[in-house]
N, C-alpha and C positions, 0 to 999 in steps of 0.2 A: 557517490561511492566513498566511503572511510576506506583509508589507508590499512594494511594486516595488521600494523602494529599497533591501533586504536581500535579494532574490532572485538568485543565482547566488550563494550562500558557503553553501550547504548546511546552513542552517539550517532547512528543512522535512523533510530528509532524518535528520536526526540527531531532530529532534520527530516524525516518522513511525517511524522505528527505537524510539525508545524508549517508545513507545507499543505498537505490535506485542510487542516484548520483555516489556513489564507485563502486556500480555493475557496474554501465553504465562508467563508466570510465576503469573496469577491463576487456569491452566487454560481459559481462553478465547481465542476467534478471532479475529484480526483483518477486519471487514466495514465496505465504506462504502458508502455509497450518492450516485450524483453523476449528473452528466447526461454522455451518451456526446459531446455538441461540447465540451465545456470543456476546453483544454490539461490539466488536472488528472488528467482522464479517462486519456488516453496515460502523465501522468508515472506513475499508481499502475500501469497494466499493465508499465509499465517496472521497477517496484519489485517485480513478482513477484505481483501481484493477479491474480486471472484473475475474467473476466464469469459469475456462476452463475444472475444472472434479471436479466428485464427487468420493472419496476411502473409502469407507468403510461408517464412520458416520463422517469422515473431508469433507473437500471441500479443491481445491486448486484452489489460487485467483493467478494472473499475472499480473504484472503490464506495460499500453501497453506503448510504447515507446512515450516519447515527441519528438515531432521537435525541434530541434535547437532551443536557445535560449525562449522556451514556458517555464516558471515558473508558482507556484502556483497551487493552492491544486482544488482537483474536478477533475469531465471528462469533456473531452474536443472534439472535431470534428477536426479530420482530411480532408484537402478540400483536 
């Protein structure tokens, strides 16, 4: 979580990127678990997370794998 006073310079973005990227380099998934009213909720489905279950009053978000060499934030199509 960044602080309100660092929030809009993309410093959750680049700490969320490079996390994902460590998963995926350690062979593992990026997954979080958050509550579906939280702004946080919308920012990680922006980031390309999608909803794979609902526990209790969380949700857990997945993040689907890129292809090779695909950067940049958002969902994307796999052809």
């Amino acid at each position: 979580m960044v602080g309100p006073e660092h929030r809009g310079r993309g410093y959750g973005s680049k700490l969320l990127d490079f996390a994902v990227r460590r998963l995926g380099e350690l062979g593992r998934e990026a997954h979080i678990v958050t509550f579906p009213h939280l702004k946080a909720y919308r920012y990680y489905l922006n980031r390309g997370f999608t909803r794979i279950m609902n526990y209790g009053e969380f949700v857990v978000l997945k993040r689907a794998q890129r292809p090779p060499g695909v950067e940049g934030k958002g969902k994307f199509i796999r052809l």
